[in-house]
N, C-alpha and C positions, 0 to 999 in steps of 0.2 A: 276846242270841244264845245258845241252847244248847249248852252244852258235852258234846262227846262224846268218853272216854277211848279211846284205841284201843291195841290189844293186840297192839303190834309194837315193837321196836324199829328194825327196816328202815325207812333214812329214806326210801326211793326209795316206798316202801310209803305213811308215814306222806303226804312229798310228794305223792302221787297222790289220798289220802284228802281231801287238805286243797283240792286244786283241783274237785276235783269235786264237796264237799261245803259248797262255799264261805261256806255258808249257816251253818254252824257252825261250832266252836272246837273245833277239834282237836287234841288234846295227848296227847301218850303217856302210857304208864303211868309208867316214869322221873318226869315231870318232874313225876305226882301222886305221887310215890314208893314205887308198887306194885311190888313184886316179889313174883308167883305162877307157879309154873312150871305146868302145867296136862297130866295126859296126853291127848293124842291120840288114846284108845283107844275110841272108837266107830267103828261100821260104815261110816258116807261122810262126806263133803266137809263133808254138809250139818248133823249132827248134831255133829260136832267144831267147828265151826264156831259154833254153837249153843252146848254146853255150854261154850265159852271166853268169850263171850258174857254168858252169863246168870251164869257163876260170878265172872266178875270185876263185875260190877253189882251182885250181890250184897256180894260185898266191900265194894263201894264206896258200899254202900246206900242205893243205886236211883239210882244217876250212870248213865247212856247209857254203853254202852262198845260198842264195834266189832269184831269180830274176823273173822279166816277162815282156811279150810284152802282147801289146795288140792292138786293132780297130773294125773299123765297116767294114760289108760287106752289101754293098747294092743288093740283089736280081736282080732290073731293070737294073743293071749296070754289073750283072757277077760277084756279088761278093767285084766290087770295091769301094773303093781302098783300101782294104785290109792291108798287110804288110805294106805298104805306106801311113797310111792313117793319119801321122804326118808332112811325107816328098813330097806328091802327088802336093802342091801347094805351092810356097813359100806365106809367107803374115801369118798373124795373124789367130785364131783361129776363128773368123767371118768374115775373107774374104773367109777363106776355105769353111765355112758352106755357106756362099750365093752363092761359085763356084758347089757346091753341088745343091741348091736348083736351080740354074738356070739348070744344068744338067737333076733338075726331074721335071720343068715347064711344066703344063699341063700334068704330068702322074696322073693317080687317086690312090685315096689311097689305095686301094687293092694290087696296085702293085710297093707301094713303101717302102715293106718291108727292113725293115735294122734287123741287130743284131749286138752288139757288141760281143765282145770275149775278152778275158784274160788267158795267158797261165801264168800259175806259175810253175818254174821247183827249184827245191832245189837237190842241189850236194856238193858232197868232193871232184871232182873229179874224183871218180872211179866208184859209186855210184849215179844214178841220178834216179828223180822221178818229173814227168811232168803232169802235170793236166789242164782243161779247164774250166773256166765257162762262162755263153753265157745267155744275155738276149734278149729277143726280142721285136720291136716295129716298128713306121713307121717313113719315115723321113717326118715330119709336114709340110705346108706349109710355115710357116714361124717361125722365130724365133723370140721362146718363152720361157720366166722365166729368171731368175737375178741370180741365186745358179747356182753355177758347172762351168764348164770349158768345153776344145774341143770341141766336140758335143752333148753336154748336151741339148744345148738349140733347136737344131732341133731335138732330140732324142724322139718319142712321145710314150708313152705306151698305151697298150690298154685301161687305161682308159681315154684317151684323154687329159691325163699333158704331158709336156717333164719333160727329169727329170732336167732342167734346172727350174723349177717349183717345185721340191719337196725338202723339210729342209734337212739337211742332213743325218738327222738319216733314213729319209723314203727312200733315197739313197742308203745309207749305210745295209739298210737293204736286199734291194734285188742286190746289185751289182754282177757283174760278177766276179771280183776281189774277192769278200765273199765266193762266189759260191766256187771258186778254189781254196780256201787256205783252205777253208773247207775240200775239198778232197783232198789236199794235208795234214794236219793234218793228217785224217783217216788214209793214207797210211804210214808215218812216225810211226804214233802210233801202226800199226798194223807189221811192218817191224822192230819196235826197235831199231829207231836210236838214 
C-alpha cells in the first residue's frame, strides 16, 4: 500500500483524507517528523496548493505528499478575499466573518453570492496532480449555527442553513474538500501511482 505524507496537522482534515483515500497510508507530517512551514504566497488555491505539495516531496525525496489551500470568493466583492481569505483580517475567525458581513450590509441576497473552493494537489516531486472542488451559497446576514469553524457560520446554502448549522456528517458530505479528493483519487487511480 502507498504511503502518502499529508501536509496538515487538522485531524478532521487528515480523518477525511484517510477515508476517502482508503487505498493508501495516510500519515501526517508530525508522525514522519517534518516540520516545514511553507508560505502561501502564490496567486490561487491551485498553485499554493501545488507548491506545498511538491516542496514537501521534495523534502521528503520523492515520498507522495498531499496538501491543499483553500477559501471563499465573494461575487459582490470581485471574488474577495480569495487567496487571503485566512490572512485578509488579523482577529479571530468571527471578527473576520462580521468584517465581512459589515462589507455586505444592505446588499441583497441575490448578490451575495459566495463559493468556497479547495485545491487538493498530491506530488513526489516530479509528478503532480491538482484538483478543485467548489460549493456554492450566500454570505447570510448574520451569523448562524454552533458546528464548524472559519466561515461556516455566515456560509448559507440554498436551502437556507449555514453550514455552521449542519452535523458533521451533512457537512462532510457535500464539502469542497470531498469534492477534490474525490477527483484527486479518480486521477491517481486512473494514472497508477
Amino acid at each position: 500500500m502507498e504511503e502518502i505524507i499529508i501536509a496538515s496537522e487538522n485531524k478532521g482534515k487528515i480523518k477525511e483524507a484517510q477515508e476517502i483515500l482508503k487505498e493508501f497510508r495516510i500519515v501526517s507530517m508530525q508522525e514522519k517528523g517534518v516540520e516545514i512551514d511553507i508560505q502561501e504566497d502564490q496567486p490561487s488555491f491551485e498553485e499554493n496548493a501545488i507548491k506545498k505539495a511538491e516542496t514537501i516531496a521534495k523534502v521528503l525525496k520523492g515520498k507522495w505528499c498531499i496538501a491543499d489551500d483553500s477559501g471563499i470568493e465573494i461575487e459582490y466583492l470581485d471574488g474577495f478575499p480569495g487567496v487571503f481569505t485566512k490572512r485578509w483580517h488579523k482577529g479571530t475567525d468571527r471578527e473576520r466573518n462580521l468584517a465581512i458581513l459589515e462589507k455586505l450590509k444592505g446588499i441583497p441576497k441575490e448578490k451575495r453570492k459566495i463559493q468556497f473552493i479547495t485545491a487538493i494537489a498530491v506530488s513526489n516531486g516530479e509528478n503532480t496532480i491538482c484538483e478543485t472542488g467548489k460549493i456554492e451559497g450566500f454570505v447570510s446576514e448574520e451569523t448562524r449555527g454552533k458546528n464548524g469553524f472559519g466561515f461556516d457560520e455566515i456560509f448559507e446554502l440554498g436551502n437556507g442553513r449555514t453550514l455552521a448549522e449542519l452535523s458533521q456528517e451533512e457537512k462532510n458530505a457535500i464539502s469542497a474538500r470531498k469534492i477534490a479528493l474525490e477527483k484527486v483519487k479518480q486521477k491517481i487511480l486512473e494514472k497508477g501511482l
